[in-house]
N, C-alpha and C positions, 0 to 999 in steps of 0.2 A: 493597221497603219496609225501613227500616231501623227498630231498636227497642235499646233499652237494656236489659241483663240486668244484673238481681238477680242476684249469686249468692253466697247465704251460706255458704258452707260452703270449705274448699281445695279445692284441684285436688287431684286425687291424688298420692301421690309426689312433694311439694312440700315440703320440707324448709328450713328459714331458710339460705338459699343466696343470699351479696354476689355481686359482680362485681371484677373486673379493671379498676381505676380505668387510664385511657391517657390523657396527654394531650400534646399537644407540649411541648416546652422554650422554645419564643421565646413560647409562650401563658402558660405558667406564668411566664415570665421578668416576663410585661409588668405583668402581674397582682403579682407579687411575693410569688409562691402554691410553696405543697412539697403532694407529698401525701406521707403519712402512710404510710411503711411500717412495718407491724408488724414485722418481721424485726430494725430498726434501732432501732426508736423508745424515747428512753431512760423508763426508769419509777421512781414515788414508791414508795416501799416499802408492799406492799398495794395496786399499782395490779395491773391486768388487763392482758395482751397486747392493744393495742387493735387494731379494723378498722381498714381503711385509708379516708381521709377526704382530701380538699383543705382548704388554707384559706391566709391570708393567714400568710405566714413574721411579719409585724413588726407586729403588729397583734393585740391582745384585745380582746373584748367584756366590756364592763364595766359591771353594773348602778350606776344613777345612785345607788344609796344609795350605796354604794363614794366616791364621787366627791365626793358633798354631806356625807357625815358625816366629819368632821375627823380619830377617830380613827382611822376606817376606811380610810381613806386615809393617814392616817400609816404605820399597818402595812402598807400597798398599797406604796407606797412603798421603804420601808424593805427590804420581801422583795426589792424586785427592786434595790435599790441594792446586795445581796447578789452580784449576778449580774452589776454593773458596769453595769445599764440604768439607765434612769429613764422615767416615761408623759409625754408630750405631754398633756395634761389638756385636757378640753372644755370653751369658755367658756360653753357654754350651761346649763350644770347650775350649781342656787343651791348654796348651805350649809347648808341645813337640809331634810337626808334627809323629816322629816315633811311638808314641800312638793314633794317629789319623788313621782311614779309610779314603782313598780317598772317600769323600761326600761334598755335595754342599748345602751352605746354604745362607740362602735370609737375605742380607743386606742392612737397610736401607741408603739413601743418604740424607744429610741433610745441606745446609748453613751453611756456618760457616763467610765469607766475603763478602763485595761487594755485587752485584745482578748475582746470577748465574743461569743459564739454568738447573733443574733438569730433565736430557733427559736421562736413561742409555744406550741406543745405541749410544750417542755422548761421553759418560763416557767411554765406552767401547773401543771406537776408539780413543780415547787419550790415555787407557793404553798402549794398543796393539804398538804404538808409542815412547813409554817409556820400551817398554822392552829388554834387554839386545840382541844385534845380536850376533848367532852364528856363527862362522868362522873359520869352521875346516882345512882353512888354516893355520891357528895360533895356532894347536892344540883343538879348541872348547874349550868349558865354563867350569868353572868348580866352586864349593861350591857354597857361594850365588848365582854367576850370573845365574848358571846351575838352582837352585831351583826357581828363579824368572820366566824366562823364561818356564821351565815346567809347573809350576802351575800359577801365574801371567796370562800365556795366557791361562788358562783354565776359566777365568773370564766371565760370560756372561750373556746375557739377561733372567730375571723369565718370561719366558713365557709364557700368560695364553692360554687355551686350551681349547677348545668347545665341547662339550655335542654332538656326533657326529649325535644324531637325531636332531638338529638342523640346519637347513638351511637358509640360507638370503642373499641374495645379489648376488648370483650365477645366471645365466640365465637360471637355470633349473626347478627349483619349490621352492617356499619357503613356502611349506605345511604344515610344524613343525614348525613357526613359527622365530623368529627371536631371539638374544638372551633379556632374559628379560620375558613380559608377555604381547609382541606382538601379540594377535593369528594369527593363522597361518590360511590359507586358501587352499582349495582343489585344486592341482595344477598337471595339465597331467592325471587326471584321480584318482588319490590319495587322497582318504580322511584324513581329519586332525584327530589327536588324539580325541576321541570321546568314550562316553560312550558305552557297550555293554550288553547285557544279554547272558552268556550259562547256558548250561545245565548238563555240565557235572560235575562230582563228583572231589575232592581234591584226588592228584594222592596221591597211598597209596605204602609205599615201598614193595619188594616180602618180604616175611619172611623169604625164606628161602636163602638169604643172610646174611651171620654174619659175614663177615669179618670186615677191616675196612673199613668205608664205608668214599670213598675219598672226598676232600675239596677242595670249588672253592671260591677265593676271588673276590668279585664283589669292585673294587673301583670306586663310583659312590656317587650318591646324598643323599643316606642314607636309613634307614631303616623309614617303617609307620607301622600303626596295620592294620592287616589283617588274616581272616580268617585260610587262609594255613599255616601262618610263626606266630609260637611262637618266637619274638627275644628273644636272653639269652646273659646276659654281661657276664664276666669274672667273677668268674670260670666255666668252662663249662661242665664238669663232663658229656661229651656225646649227649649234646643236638646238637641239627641238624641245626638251623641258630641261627646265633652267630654275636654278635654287642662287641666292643672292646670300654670301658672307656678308657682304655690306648691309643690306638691311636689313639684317639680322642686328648685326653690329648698331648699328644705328638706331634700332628699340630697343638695346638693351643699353645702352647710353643715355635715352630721353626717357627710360622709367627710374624714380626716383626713388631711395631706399627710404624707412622710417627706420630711424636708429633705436627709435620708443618701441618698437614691435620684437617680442624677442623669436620670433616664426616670421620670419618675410615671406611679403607676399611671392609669390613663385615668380621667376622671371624665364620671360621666352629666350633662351638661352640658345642659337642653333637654328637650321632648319627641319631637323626630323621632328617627325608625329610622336609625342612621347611626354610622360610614362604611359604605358599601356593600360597601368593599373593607378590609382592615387591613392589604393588602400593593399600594400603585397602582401599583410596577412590575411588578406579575404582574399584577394587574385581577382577581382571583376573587373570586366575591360570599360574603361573610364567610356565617359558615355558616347563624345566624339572622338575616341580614334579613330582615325581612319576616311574621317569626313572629308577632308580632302582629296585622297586618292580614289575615292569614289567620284567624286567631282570631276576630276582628271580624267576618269576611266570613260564618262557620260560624256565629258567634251570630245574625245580621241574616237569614241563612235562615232560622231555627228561630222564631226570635225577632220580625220587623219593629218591633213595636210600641217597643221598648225600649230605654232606654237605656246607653251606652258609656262608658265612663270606663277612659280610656286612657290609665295610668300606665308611666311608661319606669323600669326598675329593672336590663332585661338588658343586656352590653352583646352587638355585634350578633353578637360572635366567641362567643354562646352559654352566656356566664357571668353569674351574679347574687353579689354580693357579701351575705352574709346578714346587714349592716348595713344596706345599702340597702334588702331586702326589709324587715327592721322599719318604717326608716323610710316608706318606701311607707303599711305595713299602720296604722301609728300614723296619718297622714295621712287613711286612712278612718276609722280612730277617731273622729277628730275630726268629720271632716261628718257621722257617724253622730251620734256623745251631742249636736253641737249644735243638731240637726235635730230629735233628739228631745226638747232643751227648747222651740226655738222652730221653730217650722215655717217663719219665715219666714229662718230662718239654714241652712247647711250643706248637705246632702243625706244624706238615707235612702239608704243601698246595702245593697240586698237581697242579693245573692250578689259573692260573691270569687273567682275565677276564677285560679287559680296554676299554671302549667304550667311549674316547674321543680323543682330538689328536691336532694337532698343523702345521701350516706349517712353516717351517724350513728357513729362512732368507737367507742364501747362501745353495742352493743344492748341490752342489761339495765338501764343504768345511766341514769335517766330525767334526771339532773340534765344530760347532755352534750345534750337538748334542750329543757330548760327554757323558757329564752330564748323561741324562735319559739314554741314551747306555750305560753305563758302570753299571748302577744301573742294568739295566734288564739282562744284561750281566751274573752280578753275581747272582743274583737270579738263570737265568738258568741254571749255573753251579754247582748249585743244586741239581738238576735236575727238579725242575718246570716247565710247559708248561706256554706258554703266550697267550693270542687270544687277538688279538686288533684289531678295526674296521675299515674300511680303509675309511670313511667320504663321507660324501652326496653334494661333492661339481660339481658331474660330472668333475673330475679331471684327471690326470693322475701322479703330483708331487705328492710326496712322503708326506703323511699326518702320524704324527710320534703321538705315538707311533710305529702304526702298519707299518709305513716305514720304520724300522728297519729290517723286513724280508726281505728286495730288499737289504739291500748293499752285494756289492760284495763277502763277505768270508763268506755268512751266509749258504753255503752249503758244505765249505770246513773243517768241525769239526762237524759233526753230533755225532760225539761222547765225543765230550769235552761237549757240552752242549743242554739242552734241548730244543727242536723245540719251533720257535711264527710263528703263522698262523697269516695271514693280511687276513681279511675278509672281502667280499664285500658280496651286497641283491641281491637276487632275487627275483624276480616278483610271484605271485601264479602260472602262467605257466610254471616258469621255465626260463624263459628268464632273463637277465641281466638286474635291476631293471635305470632304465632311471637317477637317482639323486646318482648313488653310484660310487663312485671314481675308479679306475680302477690303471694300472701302474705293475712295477714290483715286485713290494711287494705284490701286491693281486695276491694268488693264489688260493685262497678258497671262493667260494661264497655259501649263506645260504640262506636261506629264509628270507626277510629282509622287507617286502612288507604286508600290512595290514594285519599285524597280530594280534594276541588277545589274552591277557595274563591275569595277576592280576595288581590291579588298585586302591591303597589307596580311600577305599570307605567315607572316612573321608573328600575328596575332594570336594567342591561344589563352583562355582566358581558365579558370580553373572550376567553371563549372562539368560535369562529366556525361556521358552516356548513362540513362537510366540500366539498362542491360548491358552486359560486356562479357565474353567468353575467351578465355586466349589458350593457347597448346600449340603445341607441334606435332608435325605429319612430317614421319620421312626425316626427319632432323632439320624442319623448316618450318619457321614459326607461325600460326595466326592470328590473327586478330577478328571476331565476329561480333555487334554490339549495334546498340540503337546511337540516334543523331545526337550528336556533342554540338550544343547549340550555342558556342563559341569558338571552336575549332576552325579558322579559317585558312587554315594551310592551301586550300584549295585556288586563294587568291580574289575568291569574287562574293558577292552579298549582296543579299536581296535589303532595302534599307526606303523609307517613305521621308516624306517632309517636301516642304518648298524650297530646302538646302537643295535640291538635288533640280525642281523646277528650274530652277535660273537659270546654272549650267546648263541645261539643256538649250532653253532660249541664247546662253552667248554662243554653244556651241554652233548654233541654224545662222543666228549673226554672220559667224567665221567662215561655216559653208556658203552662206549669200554671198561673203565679200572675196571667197575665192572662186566660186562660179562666175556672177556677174561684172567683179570687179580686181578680175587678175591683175589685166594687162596696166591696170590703175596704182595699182597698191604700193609700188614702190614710189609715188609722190606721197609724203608726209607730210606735207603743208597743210596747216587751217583749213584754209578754204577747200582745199580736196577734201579731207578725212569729214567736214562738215557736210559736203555733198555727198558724201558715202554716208554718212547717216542719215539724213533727209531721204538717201532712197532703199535704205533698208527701214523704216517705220513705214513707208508705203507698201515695203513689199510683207512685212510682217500682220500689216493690218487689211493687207488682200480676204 
């Protein structure tokens, strides 16, 4: 039997300990991605030596006040015409900041003089340089200089973010492979994602449940065909997993093109899992296909009754662009507050489900993850739940999303907003799985450790059987040969990571809130959906 551990307290001997970012050069290239090395990386005067981070080289995140306020933008502007650039500006944002949501959107950077460096961590630390000093001995800032300085330094790096069953470069196993379509090899005992065969039957819901039957949004690699999951686009009139044209539509609107780049970066184009391969004259299957539908498959175990909402944000070589993640998370915003003015608009999503993640450039410094905090922030204060993976780096820093359960004040408002679980693997014994991050934010581990779910049987990758025999008998042909260890025609794979922990945790979530909280769930109000998470962290932490 498997079960979920509480466990509040550290591990022993667990000390705020990053990792070893690795990633390839043709993945970084495609992406148009540096990581961050501290060693090189240049600084504003009174900056800190930062960690090391990924993210987009030609690309900020830039709150829409920045953008809508005239003079904010002027000085936006202006700093970096210092630097020889200039922003690609988003049409989607008005002129008047006070009609604007605080939200962050990904602006290109692009030459405009001279030869200039497109580095946006070197961009970044030139604003931060340029913005107005507060000096509340002189009384502090006020009109423009106050709205520069506010928003101005909320300015920051698109950071991309890893497929957390991905592993590489770490000294611990990199079994899942690398990002990209690396394979991955059997490391500590752990096998790599690999074809399966079971036996048992497609979980069926009880009948005699008729409430509403609650919603978990998977933001991941996307939806494939498979057996167990009918997907259904928009309108959804009831159906039980659900793929959004809209939000599709709507990342691929707020990702911004470099016209300078003559290979763009890939865009989430759709909902399906895809390409299968990123390299067709090798044929290897890209490292996260498939991550999702497995996800799916581990919540539909736990879970039957409930529904899926299957948003594509990763792409399949294991990366999430942390523009896209907003946009995703704003996308639920939406069906959430509309549902909650009219029941007959939008959809109620009960938990969010994120199994990728980031490590954070300054750990101290709260404003370098502002951004993503304040989005999940308000989502929860919805009352939504969160579960995010707390990553396979054998870590103990804060790997964000799910590092957002360890800051300081995330136990001091249990009732302004709803609970995120940081989720770390267990091992099939039970034991603390060897490759899963650890820290203050994890306080929930799952079963995260060669597990077996559903597995886009669509996938065949062009590795072969070591032995193969074929003939006919009779004038009927056959086939006799060893294990083709990318073949998944069979639909199901055995696969490890804390990608697969979480899900499990929202799926016990979903079963908690249709067992004890049937007759409940069709109120979507705040305060209800808040008192349904206040007493599912009781019953989790039983």
């Amino acid at each position: 039997m498997w079960t979920i551990d509480y466990q509040g307290e550290l591990e022993p001997e667990a000390p705020d300990a990053g990792a070893a970012l690795v990633f390839p050069r043709e993945i970084l290239d495609a992406h148009g991605a540096r990581v961050l090395n501290p060693a090189t990386a240049p600084l504003g005067p009174g900056s800190v030596v930062p960690d090391s981070t990924v993210y987009h080289a030609d690309m900020l995140l830039v709150p829409t006040q920045v953008l809508a306020d005239g003079a904010v933008r002027a000085w936006f502007t202006a700093a970096l015409d210092e630097l020889g650039l200039a922003p690609d500006l988003p049409e989607d944002v008005g002129n008047d900041p006070r009609e604007e949501p605080l939200q962050w959107r990904a602006v290109v950077l692009r030459v405009t003089r001279g030869v200039a460096e497109v580095d946006a961590w070197a961009v970044v630390q030139h604003l931060r340089t340029r913005l107005p000093v507060d000096s509340p001995v002189h009384g502090g800032l006020d009109g423009i200089p106050r709205r520069i300085l506010e928003f101005g330094g909320r300015i920051g790096l698109n950071h991309l973010l890893v497929g957390s069953a991905v592993i590489g470069g770490e000294p611990v196993t990199d079994g899942h492979g690398l990002p990209g379509d690396t394979p991955g090899r059997a490391g500590f005992g752990y096998a790599t994602r690999c074809p399966v065969q079971v036996v048992w039957p497609k979980p069926v819901p009880d009948p005699a449940f008729t409430g509403r039957a609650p919603v978990v949004a998977l933001i991941d690699s996307g939806s494939a065909p498979h057996d167990w999951f009918d997907w259904q686009d928009e309108p959804w009139r009831g159906h039980q997993f659900l793929v959004s044209s809209k939000a599709q539509r709507k990342i691929v609107d707020g990702t911004p093109v470099n016209a300078a780049r003559p290979q763009q970066v890939p865009a989430i184009e759709g909902h399906e899992d895809r390409p299968v391969s990123g390299r067709p004259l090798l044929g290897l299957v890209n490292a996260q296909a498939g991550h999702a539908t497995f996800e799916a498959g581990l919540i539909h175990q736990i879970a039957p009754e409930a529904r899926i909402l299957n948003l594509r944000a990763m792409f399949a070589d294991g990366l999430v662009s942390e523009h896209a993640l907003h946009l995703a998370l704003e996308y639920v915003l939406e069906l959430v507050e509309a549902n909650q003015r009219d029941a007959n608009t939008g959809l109620f999503v009960d938990v969010v489900s994120l199994s990728c993640g980031y490590f954070n450039e300054n750990r101290d410094d709260r404003v370098y993850t502002q951004s993503v905090e304040r989005l999940v922030d308000e989502i929860r204060s919805k009352g939504v739940m969160v579960v995010a993976a707390a990553g396979n780096y054998a870590a103990t820093k804060a790997f964000y999303p799910s590092g957002l359960a360890g800051l300081p004040d995330q136990e001091k408002r249990p009732f302004e907003r709803a609970p995120i679980f940081g989720v770390g693997a267990k091992n099939p014994n039970g034991s603390i799985a060897i490759f899963s991050n650890g820290g203050a934010a994890i306080k929930y581990y799952a079963p995260g450790a060669m597990l077996i779910s559903t597995f886009p049987p669509g996938i065949r990758g062009s590795a072969e059987p070591e032995l193969e025999l074929r003939g006919t008998r009779n004038g009927r042909p056959w086939i006799r040969e060893s294990y083709d260890p990318d073949d998944f025609r069979s639909g199901f794979a055995l696969w490890s990571g804390t990608s697969f922990a979480a899900p499990i945790v929202a799926g016990q979530v979903l079963a908690h809130l249709i067992r004890d909280h049937g007759a409940q769930l069709a109120d979507v109000s705040v305060d209800a959906a808040l008192t349904r998470g206040t007493a599912i962290v009781k019953k989790l932490q039983q």
